[in-house]
N, C-alpha and C positions, 0 to 999 in steps of 0.2 A: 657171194657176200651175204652175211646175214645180220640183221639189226642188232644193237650194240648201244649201252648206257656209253660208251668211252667215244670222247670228240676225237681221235684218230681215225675211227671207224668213220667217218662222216667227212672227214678231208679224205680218206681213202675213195671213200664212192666217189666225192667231188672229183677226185684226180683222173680216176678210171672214166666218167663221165667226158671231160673234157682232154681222154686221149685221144690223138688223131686218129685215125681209121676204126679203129674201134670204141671210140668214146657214141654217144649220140646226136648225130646231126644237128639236132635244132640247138645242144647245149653246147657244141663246136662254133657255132655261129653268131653266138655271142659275143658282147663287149663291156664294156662299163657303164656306157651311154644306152645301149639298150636293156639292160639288168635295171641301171637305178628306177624307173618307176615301179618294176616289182618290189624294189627294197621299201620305196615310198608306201605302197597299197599291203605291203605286208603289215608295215607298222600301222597303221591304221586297222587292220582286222585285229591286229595284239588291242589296241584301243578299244576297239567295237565289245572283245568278248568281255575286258574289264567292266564296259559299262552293261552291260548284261548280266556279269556275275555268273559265267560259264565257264567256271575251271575246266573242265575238258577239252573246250574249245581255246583256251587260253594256253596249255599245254602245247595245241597243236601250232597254236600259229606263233607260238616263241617258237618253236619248231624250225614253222617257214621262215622267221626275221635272223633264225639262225644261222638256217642257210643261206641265208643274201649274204653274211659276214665270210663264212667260207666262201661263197661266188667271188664273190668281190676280192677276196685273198688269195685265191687258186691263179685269178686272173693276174694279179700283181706277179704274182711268186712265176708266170710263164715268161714276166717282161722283165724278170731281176729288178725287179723292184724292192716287192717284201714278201713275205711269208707268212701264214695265220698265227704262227709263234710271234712272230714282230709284232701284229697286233693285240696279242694276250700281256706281249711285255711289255706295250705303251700304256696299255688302260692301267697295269696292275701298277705300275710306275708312276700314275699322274696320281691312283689315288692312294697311294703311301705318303706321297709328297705332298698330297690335299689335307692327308690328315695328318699332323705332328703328335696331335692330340692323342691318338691312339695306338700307333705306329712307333712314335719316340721312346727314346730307354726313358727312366722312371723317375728322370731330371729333366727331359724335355715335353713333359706334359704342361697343357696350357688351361688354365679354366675357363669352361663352358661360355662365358662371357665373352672373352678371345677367338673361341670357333670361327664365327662368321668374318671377324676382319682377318686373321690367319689367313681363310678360305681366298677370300678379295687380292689379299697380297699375293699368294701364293699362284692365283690366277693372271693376275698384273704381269706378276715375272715371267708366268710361259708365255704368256700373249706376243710380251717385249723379246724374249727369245727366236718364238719364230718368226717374227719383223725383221731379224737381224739375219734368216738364213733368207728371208726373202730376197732376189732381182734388185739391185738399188733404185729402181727405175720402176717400183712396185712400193716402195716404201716413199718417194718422194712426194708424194702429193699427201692428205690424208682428206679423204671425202665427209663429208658429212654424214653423208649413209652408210657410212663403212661399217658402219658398229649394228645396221640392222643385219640380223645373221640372216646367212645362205640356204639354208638349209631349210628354210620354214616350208611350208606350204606355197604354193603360188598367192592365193587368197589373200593369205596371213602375211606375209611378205608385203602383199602390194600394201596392202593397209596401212604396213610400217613404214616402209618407206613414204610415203603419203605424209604423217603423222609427224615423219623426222624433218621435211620440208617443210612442213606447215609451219615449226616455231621459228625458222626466220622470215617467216609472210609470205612463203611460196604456195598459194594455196587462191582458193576461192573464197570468196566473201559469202555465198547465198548458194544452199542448195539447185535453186533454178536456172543459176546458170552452168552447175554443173550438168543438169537434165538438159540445157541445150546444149551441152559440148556431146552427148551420150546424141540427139540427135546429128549430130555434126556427124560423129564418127561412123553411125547408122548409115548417114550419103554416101559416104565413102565407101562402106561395104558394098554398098548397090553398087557404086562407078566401078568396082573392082570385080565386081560380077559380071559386068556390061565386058569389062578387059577379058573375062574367065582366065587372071591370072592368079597362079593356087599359089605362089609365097605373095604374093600382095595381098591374097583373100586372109593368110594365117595370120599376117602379120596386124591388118586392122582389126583382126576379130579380136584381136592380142588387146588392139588401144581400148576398143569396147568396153571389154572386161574389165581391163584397168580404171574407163570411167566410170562404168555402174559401180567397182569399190569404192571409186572417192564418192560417191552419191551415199553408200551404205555409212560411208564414216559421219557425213554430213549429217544424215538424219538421225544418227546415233544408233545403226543396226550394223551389227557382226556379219559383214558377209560370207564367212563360214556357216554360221548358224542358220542364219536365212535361207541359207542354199540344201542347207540339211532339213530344215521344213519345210520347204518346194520339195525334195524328194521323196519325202516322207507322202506329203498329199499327193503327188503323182503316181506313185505305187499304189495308194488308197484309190484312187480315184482309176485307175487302171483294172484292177483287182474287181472292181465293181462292175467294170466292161465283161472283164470273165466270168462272173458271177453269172449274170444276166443273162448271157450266150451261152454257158453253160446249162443254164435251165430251161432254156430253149431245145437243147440238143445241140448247140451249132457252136461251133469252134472259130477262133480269132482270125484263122484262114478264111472259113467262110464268108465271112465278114466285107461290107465293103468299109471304106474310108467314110460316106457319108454316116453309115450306120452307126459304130463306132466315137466318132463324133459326136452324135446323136447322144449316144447314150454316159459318154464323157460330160457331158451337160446335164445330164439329168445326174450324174452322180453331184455335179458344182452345186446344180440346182438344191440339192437336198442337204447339201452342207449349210450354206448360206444361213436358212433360218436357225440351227445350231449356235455359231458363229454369231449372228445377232442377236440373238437368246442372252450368250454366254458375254457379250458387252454389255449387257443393259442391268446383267443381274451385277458387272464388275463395277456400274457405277451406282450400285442401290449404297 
């Protein structure tokens, strides 16, 4: 096989990929459930290179989220499900029927004003569509969180649904007593260490999480962002451990834990007065 501008070339490799005996082991052994976090971490580097302004790198990893769509259609298409052609015809179908505006012969154009509710109704109707192919027993109820979508992030998700509870008063009153429900959960994690039972460990480390978002919403922080400048300072502050070792001669291997620590401190240490610098000059 050789690379190829043409998307058959690329279902072609997917195919040969996930032949039996001759395909590759590890891409044989695959599922849906094991692919989706790659589909998840792909779209996210498509993200990371937009905000870098690295066409090259943006190139590549539409590349990889390319390929999670074929994965994810090869995999259908073994279980007669669907095929990557069914999914080229559902998008190109939703969005001719999204736009009448542009789409439509040269009596069903609507002015620019009309777009956006067009857009609402036209979304309305599919919605109500596929309700009606749903299970009856899937349509009877209608949740109140039903409308935060699936697909988000875990993060982003909890948030929302947090947020969609909150307006009919399911919620906490005081940040503080969410910081003691976050130590409550904390117990539990310990009781469940004492157990060393590992779905009981996943499962409260699960609530943890969920509490520290409602803490983040509480105090008026984005717990995605938050979480992306924790990592940002850990990489910094890591980086400064190799620095350091490195101009010693001595590598992260050598290293003990105390050491290391040590000098993770003294990285904190030297942010600190930065950081207090940089509030006192925000409230001149």
């Amino acid at each position: 096989m050789t690379p190829s501008r043409d998307i058959s070339r690329l279902i072609e490799i997917m195919a040969a990929l996930r032949t039996p005996v001759t395909g590759c082991p590890w891409d044989l052994e695959q599922n849906f459930s094991t692919i989706a976090p790659y589909t998840i971490e792909e779209a996210y580097e498509v993200a990371d290179a937009i905000t870098r302004g690295d066409f090259d790198d943006l190139r590549e990893e539409l590349g990889d989220l390319l390929l999670q769509v074929v994965y994810h259609a090869r995999m259908a298409e073994e279980q007669s499900a669907f095929a990557f052609g069914d999914v080229v015809e559902a998008i190109t179908g939703k969005l001719i029927r999204r736009h009448p505006h542009v789409f439509a012969d040269k009596d069903g154009n609507i002015a620019p004003a009309g777009v956006k509710s067009a857009w609402e109704r036209i979304k309305a109707e599919e919605k109500a569509e596929r309700a009606a192919r749903r299970p009856p027993e899937e349509t009877t109820h209608k949740s109140l969180l039903a409308t935060v979508k699936a697909g988000q992030p875990a993060l982003t998700r909890a948030m929302e649904l947090q947020r969609k509870a909150s307006t009919v008063g399911f919620d906490w009153n005081d940040p503080r007593a969410v910081l003691s429900k976050i130590r409550e959960e904390a117990d539990e994690i310990e009781a469940a260490l004492d157990r060393k039972n590992v779905e009981e460990l996943a499962e409260e480390t699960g609530d943890l999480l969920f509490a520290l978002v409602n803490l983040a919403r509480h105090v008026g922080a984005d717990p995605e962002s938050a979480l992306r400048g924790t990592n940002a300072k850990f990489e910094r502050r890591f980086a400064y451990i190799e620095r350091v070792l490195a101009a010693k001669g001595r590598s992260l291997e050598d290293a003990t834990l105390a050491e290391m620590d040590a000098l993770w401190n003294e990285a904190k240490g030297a942010e600190q007065p930065a950081a207090s610098a940089a509030a006192r000059s925000d409230r001149r």
